[in-house]
C-alpha positions as CSV (number, residue, x, y, z in Angstrom):
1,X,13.5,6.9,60.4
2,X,15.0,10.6,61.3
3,X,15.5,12.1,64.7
4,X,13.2,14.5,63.8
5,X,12.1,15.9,59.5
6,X,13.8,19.0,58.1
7,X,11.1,21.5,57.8
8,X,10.8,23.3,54.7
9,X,8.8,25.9,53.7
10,X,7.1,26.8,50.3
11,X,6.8,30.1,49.5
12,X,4.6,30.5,46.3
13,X,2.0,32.4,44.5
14,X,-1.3,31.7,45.5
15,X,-1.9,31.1,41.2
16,X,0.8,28.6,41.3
17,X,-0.8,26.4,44.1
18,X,-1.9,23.0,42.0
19,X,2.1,22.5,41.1
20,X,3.1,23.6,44.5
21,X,0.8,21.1,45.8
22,X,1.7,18.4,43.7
23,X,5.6,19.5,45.0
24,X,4.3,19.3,48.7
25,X,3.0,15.6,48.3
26,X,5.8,15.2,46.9
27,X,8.0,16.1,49.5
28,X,6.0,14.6,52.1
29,X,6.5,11.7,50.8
30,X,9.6,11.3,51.4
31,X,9.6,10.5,54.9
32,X,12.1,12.8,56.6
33,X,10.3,16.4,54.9
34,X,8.1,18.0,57.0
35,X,6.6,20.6,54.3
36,X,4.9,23.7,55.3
37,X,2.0,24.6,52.7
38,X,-0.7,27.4,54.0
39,X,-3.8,25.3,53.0
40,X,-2.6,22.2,54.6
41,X,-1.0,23.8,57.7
42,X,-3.5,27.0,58.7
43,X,-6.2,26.5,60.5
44,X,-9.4,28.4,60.3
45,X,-9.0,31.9,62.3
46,X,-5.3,31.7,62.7
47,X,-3.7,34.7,61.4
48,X,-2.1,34.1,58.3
49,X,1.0,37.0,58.8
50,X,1.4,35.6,62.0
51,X,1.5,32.2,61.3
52,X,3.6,32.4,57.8
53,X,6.1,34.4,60.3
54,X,6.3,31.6,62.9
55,X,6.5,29.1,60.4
56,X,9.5,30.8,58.1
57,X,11.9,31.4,61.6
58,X,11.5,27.7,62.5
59,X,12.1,26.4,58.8
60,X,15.5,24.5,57.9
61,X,14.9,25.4,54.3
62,X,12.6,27.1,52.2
63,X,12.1,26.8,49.0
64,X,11.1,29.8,46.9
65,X,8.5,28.9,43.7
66,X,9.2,31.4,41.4
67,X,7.0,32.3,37.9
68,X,6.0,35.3,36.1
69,X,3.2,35.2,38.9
70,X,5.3,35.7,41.7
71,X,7.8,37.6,40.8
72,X,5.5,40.6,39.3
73,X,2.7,40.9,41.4
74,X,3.2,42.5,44.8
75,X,1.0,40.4,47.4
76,X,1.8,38.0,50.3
77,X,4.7,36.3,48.3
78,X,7.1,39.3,48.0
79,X,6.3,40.0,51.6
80,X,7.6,36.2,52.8
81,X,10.1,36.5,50.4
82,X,11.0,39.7,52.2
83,X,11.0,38.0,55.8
84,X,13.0,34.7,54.5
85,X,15.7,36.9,53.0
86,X,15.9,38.6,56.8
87,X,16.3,35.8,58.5
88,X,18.7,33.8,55.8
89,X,21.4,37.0,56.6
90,X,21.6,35.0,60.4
91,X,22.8,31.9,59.0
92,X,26.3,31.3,57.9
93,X,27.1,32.4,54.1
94,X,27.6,28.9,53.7
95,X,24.3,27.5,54.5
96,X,21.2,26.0,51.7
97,X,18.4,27.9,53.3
98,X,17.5,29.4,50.4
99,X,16.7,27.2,47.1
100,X,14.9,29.2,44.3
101,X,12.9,26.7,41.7
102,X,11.7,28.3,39.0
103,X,8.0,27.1,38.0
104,X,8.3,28.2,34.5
105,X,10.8,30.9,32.6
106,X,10.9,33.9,34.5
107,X,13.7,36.3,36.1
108,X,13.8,35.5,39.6
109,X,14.6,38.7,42.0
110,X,17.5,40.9,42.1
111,X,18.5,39.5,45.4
112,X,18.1,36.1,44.5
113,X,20.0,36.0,41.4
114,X,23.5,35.4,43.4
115,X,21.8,31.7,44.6
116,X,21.8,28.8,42.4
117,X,18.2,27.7,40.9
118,X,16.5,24.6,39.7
119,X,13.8,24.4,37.0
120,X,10.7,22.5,38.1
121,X,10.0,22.6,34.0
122,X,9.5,21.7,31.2
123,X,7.7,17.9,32.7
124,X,10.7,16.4,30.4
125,X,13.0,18.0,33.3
126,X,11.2,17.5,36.0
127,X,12.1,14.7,37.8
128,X,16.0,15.6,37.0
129,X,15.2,18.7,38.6
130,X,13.3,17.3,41.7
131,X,16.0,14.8,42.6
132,X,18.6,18.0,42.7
133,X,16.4,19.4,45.3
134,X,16.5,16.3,47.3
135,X,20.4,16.5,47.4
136,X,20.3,20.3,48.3
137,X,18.1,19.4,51.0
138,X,19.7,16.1,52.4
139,X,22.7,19.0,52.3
140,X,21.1,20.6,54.8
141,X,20.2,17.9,57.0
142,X,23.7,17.2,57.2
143,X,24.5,20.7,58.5
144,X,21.9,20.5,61.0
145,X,22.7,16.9,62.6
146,X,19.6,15.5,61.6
147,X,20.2,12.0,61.5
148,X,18.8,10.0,57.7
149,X,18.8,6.3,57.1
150,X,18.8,6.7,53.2
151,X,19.6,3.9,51.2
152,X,23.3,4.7,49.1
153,X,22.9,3.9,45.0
154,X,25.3,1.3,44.3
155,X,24.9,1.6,40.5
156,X,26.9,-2.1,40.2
157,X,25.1,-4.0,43.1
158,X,21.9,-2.4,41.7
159,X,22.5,-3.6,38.1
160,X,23.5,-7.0,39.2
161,X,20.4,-7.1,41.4
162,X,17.5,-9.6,39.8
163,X,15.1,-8.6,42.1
164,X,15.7,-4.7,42.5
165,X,11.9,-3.5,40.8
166,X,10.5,-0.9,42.5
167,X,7.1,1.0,42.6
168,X,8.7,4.4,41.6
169,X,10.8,4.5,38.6
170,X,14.4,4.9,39.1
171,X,15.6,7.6,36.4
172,X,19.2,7.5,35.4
173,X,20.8,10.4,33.4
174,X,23.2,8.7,30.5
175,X,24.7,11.7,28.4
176,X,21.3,14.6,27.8
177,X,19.0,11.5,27.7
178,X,17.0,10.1,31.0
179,X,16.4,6.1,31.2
180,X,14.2,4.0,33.2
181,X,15.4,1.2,34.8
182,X,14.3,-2.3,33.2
183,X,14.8,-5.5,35.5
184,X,15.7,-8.3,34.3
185,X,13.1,-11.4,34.3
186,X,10.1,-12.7,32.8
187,X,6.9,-11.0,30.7
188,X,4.0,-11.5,28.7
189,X,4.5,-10.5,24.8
190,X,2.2,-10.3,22.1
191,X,-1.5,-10.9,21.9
192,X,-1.4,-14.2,22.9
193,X,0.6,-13.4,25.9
194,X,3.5,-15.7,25.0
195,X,6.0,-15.6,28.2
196,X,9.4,-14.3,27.7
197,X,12.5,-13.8,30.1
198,X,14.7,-11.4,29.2
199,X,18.1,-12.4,31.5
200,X,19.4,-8.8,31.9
201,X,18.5,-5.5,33.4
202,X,18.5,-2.7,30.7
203,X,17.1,0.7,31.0
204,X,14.9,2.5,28.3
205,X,14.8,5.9,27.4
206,X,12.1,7.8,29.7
207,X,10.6,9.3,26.3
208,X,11.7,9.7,22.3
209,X,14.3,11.0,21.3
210,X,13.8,15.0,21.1
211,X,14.5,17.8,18.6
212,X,16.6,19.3,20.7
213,X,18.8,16.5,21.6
214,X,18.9,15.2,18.1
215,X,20.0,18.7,17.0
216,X,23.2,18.4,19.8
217,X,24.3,15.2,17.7
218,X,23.5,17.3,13.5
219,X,25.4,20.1,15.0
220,X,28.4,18.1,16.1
221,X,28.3,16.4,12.7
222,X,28.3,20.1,11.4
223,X,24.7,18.8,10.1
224,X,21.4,21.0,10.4
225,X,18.5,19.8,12.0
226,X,15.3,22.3,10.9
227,X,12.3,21.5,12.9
228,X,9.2,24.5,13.6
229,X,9.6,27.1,16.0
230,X,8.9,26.3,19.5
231,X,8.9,22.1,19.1
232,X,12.4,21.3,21.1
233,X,10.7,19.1,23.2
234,X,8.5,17.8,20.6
235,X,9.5,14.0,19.4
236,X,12.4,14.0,16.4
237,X,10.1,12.8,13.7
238,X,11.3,12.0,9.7
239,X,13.9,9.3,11.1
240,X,15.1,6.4,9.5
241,X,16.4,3.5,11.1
242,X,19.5,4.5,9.0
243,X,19.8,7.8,10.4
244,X,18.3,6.0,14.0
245,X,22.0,4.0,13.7
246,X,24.1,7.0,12.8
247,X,23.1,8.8,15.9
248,X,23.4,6.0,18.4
249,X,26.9,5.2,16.6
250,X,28.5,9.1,17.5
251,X,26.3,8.4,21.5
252,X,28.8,5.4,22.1
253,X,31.4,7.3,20.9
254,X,30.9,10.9,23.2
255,X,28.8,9.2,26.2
256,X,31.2,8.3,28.6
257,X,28.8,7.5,31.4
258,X,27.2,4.3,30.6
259,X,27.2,1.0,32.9
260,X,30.2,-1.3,32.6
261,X,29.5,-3.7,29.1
262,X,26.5,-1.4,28.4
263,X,26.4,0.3,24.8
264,X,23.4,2.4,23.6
265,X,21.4,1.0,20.9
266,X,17.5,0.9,19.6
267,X,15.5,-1.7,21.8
268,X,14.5,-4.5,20.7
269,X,10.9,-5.6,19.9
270,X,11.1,-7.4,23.3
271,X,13.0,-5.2,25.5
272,X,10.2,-2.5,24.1
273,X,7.6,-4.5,24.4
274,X,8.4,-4.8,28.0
275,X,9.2,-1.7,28.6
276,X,5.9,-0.6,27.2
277,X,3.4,-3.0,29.4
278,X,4.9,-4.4,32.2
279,X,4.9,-7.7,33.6
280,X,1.1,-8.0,33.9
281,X,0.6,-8.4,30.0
282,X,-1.5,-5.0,30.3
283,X,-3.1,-3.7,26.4
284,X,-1.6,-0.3,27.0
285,X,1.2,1.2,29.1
286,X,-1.1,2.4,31.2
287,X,-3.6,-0.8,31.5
288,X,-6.6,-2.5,29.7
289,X,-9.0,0.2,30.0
290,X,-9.3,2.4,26.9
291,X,-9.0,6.1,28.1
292,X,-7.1,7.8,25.0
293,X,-4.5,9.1,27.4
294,X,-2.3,9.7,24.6
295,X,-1.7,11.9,21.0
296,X,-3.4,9.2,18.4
297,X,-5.6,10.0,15.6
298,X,-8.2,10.7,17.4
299,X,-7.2,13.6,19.7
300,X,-7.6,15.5,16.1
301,X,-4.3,17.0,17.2
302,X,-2.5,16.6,13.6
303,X,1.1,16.9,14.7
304,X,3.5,15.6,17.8
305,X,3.3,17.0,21.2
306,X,6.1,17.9,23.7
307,X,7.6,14.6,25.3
308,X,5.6,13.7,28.7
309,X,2.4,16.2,27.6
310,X,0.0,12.8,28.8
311,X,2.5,11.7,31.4
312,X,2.1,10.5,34.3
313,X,-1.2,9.0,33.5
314,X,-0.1,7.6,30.5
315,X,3.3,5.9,32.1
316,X,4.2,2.3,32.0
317,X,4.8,0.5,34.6
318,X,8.4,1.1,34.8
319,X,8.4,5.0,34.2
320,X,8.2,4.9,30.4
321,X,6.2,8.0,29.1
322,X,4.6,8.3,25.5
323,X,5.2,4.6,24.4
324,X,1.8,4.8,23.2
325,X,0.8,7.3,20.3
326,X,3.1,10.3,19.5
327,X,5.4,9.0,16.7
328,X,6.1,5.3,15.6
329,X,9.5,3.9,17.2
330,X,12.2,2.3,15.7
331,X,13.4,-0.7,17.3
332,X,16.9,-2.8,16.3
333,X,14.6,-6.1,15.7
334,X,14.9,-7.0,11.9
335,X,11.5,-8.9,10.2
336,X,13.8,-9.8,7.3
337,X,16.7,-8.2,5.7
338,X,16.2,-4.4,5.8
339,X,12.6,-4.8,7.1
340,X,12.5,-2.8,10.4
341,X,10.0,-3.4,12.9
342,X,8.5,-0.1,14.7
343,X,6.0,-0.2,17.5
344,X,3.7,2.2,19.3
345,X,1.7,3.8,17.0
346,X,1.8,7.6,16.5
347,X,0.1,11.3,16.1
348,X,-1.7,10.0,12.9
349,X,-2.6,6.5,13.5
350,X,-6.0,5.1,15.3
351,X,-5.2,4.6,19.0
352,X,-5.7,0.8,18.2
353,X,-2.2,1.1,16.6
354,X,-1.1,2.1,20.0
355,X,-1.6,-1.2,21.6
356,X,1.8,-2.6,23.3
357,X,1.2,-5.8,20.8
358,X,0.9,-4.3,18.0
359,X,3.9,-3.6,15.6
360,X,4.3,-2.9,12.1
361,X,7.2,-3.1,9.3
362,X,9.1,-0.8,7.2
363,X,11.9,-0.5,5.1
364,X,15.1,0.7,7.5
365,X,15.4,3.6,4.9
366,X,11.6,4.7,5.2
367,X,11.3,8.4,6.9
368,X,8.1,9.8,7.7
369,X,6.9,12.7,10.0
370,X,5.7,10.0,12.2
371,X,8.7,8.2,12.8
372,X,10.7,8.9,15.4
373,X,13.0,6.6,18.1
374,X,13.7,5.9,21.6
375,X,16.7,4.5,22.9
376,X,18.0,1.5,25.2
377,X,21.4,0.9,27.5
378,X,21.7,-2.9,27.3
379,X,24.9,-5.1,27.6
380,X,27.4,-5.4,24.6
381,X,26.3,-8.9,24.3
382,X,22.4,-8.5,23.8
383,X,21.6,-9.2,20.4
């Protein structure tokens, strides 16, 4: 445990409060964050300017929320942002005190434009963007002497680890794409619940593959990639297990990131399969109970959604967002000789198509709107 938590402020709009929340459990959570938030931290009858004062000069950090809310309304906000600003000029030019995290697009303030931000969005970039803040922040527990006993990442101890699985999913950046990690060891598959053991730890993509990153790789092949308007963060969709191959064939050729004797590839049924449900043999990523937390049929929705719209209620266990419903995925698991097997169901199929058991089988040159993919790091020698 630490000698004593950095103390970080939030300074936010009052309309932004149920992220900012979310953010403050967040932080608190961690152990060595004390976070300051007005509704947990006032009490009734205690002046507010008084207290806000007190508790922005005592702060090791504070981290300023910013949205179209906060930055264009005049109110309490712009009045602590005033008073942090004043008291960042007594601290060194060096020093993280302040660390802007934009809530959603927006121009932060004049005087905050010189500082470094993070994006808190789209929910895709999230958790990339949370675990920057950590490091800014740990940053500043280093300049203060406050003492952490944080576990190091050793990404080769870790991978040759059988029993690393832990209750919050570790994401792991590999080119534009996030994975979750996968340990290695037993399952339940199918609807009988035939055990498996996979031997090896692999990680699977968090979501599908997106427009926006499949447009990086058509670009690069001096390819276009039309898709509507506004759907960058919507799953690819009209993707062939042929054109599946072509883009994970230029990844292993331009990622230079990747695990020793790891390669990018589609999962296959099992590694999805396990990905998708666990350990437990649960129906659905999320568990046995049928709550529709997903884009099937029935939402009447008629199209995909942006990546992580139904996370993180619809997660697996491991971390693994729209495995169920959304588009179809293709997975490197052959029925017969150019028979494909996809799994997961998709924006157009009943949510009993979205059952972690349930697969179905397609020609690898079949391309519909509701096919898209989701890829895997797994060793060399996986087959």
């Amino acid at each position: 445990m630490p000698d004593r938590k950095l103390r970080v402020f939030l300074c936010h709009s009052s309309q932004d409060k149920p992220i900012v929340r979310e953010l403050c459990q967040r932080l608190n959570a961690e152990g060595w964050i004390d976070p300051w938030l007005d509704e947990e931290k006032l009490l009734p009858g205690q002046s507010w300017d008084m207290e806000i004062e007190k508790a922005v000069e005592i702060a090791d950090a504070v981290i300023v929320c910013l949205s179209n809310n906060s930055v264009s309304k005049e109110g309490y906000v712009q009045r602590e942002l005033k008073f942090v600003l004043d008291i960042a000029l007594e601290k060194p030019e060096e020093t993280i005190f302040i660390i802007p995290l934009r809530l959603e697009e927006c121009t932060p303030p004049r005087k905050l434009r010189t500082r470094q931000y993070a994006d808190y969005f789209p929910p895709v970039n999230r958790e990339a963007a949370y675990a920057r803040l950590l490091e800014s922040l740990k940053l500043r527990t280093g300049d203060l002497d406050i003492q952490l006993d944080l576990p190091e990442l050793d990404k080769d101890k870790d991978l040759d680890d059988p029993s690393s699985i832990v209750a919050e999913p570790q994401i792991h950046p590999f080119g534009e794409l996030e994975f979750v990690k996968i340990p290695a060891g037993k399952f339940f598959m199918g609807a009988d619940k035939i055990e498996r053991d996979i031997a090896y730890h692999y990680w699977m993509g968090r979501f599908p593959v997106t427009n926006q990153q499949y447009s990086t790789f058509r670009t690069a092949m001096m390819r276009h990639h039309s898709y509507p308007k506004g759907r960058n963060l919507h799953p690819v969709g009209n993707i062939s297990r042929i054109s599946a191959d072509e883009y994970i064939k230029w990844l292993n050729e331009h990622v230079v990131d990747l695990p020793s004797g790891y390669t990018f590839q589609l999962p296959s049924e099992s590694e999805w399969e396990k990905a998708a449900r666990g350990t437990d043999g649960r129906i659905y990523p999320w568990g046995n109970e049928l709550i529709r937390a997903c884009n099937t049929r029935d939402k009447n929705i008629g199209e995909t959604t942006p990546v992580g719209t139904y996370s993180p209620q619809s997660d697996s266990p491991f971390g693994a967002g729209d495995m169920a419903g959304n588009v179809w995925e293709w997975t490197r698991t052959l029925s017969q000789e150019n028979i494909g097997v996809i799994k997961g169901g998709s924006f157009g199929d009943d949510i009993m198509y979205a059952r972690c058991d349930v697969r179905a089988f397609y020609s690898v040159a079949s391309a519909a709107s509701s096919f898209g993919m989701r890829l895997a790091v797994v060793p060399i020698s996986a087959e």
